[in-house]
Backbone bond lengths (Angstrom), bond angles and torsions (degrees), N, CA, C in turn:
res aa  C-N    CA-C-N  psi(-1)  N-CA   C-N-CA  omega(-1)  CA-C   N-CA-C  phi
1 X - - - 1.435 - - 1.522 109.21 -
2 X 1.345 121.13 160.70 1.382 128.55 -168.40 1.680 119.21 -139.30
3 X 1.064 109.84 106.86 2.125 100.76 -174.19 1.606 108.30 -91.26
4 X 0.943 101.39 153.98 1.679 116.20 176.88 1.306 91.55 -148.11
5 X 1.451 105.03 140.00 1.724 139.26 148.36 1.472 112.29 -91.27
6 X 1.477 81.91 117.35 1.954 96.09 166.65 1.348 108.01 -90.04
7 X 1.488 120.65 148.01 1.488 133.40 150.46 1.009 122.01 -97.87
8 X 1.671 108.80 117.16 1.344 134.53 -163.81 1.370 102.77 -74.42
9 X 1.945 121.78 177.38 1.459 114.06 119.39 0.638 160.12 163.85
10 X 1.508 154.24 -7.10 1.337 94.96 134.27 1.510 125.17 -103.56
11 X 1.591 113.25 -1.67 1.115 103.63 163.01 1.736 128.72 -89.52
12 X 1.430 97.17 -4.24 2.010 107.22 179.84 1.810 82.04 -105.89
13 X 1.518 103.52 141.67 1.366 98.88 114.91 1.443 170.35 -23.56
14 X 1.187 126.43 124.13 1.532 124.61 153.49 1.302 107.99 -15.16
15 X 1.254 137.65 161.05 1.204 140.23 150.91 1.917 134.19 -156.27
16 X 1.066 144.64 154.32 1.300 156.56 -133.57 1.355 93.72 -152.49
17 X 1.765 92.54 102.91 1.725 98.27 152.37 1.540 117.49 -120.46
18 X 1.171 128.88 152.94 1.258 139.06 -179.65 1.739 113.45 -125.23
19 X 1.326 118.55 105.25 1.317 108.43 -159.85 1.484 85.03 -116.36
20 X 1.578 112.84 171.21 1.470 120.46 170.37 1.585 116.18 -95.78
21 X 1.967 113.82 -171.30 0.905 97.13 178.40 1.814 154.58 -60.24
22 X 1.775 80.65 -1.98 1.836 85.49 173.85 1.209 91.59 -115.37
23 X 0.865 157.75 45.72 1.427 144.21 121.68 1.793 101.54 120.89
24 X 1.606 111.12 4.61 1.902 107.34 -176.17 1.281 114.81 -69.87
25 X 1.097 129.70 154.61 1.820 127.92 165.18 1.266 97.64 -60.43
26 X 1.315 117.56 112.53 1.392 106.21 126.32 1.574 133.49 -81.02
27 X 1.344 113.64 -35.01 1.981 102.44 -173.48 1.851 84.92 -148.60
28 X 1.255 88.22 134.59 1.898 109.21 168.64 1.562 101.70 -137.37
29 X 1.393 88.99 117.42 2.048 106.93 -176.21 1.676 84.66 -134.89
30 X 1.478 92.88 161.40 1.504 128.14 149.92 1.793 104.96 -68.78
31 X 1.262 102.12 164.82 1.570 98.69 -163.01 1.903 91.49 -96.76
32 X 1.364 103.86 -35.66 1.747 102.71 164.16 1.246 134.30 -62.98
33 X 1.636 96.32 -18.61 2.084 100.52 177.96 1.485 103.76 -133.70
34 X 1.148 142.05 71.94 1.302 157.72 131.25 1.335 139.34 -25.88
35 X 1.201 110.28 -43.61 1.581 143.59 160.78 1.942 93.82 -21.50
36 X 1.407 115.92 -93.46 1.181 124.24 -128.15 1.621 100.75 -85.36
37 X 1.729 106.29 -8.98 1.636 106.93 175.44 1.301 98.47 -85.80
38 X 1.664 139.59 -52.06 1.374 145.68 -154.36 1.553 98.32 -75.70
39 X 1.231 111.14 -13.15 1.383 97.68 -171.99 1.752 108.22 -101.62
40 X 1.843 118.22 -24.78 1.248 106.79 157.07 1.354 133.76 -72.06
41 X 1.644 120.44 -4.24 1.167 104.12 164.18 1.467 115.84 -130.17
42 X 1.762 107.57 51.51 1.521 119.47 172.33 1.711 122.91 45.83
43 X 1.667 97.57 40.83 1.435 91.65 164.90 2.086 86.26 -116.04
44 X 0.489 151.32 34.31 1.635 125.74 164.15 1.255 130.12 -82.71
45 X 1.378 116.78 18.61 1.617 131.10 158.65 1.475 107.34 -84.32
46 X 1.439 106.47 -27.89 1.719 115.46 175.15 1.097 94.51 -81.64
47 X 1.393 155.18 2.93 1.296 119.95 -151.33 1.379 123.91 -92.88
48 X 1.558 115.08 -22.24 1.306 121.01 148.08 1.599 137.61 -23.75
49 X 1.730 104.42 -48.31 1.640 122.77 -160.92 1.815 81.28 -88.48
50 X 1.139 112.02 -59.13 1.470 111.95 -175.33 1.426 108.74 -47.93
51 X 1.209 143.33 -48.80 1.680 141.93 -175.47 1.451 95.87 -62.97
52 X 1.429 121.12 -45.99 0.983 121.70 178.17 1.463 129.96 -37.33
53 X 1.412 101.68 -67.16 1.352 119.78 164.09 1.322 136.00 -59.16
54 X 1.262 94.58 -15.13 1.804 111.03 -161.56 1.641 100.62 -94.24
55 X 1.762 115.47 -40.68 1.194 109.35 -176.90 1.750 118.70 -84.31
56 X 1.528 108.59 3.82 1.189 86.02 -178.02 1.973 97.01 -123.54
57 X 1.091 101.72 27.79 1.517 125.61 -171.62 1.993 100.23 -80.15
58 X 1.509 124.35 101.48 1.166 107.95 164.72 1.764 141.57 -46.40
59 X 0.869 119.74 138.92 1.648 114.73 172.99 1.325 114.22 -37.62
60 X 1.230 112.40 125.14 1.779 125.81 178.41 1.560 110.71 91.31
61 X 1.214 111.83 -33.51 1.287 135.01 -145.46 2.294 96.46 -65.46
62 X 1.198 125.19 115.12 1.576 126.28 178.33 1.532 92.23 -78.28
63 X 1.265 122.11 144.03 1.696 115.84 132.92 1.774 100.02 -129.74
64 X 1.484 100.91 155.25 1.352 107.73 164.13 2.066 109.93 -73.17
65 X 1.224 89.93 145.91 1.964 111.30 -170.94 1.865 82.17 -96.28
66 X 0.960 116.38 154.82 1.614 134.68 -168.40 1.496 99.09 -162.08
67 X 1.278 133.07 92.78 1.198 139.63 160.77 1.503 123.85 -90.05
């Protein structure tokens, strides 16, 4: 899996995508409300490592997620 941070603005949000290995959405949250995307597609036991990663993740910027 792979996260990217969008730059919002000023009327959207920031935003957090997490796509899989071909490139589909799996989960698009706000980086403040996370909860209700990580939890429809059963990562919110990750969700810690992911905030983690996500907030200090530059704009545009992909990394691969390694759980």
């Amino acid at each position: 899996m792979y996260i990217i941070r969008i730059q919002g603005t000023k009327k959207i949000p920031d935003y957090i995508q997490i796509r899989d290995e071909d490139f589909t959405l799996i989960a698009y949250f706000r980086l403040n409300n996370p909860t209700r995307s990580l939890t429809r597609c059963n990562l919110v036991d990750k969700m810690e490592k992911i905030l983690a990663i996500a907030s200090q993740l530059p704009y545009g910027e992909m990394r691969k997620l390694e759980f």
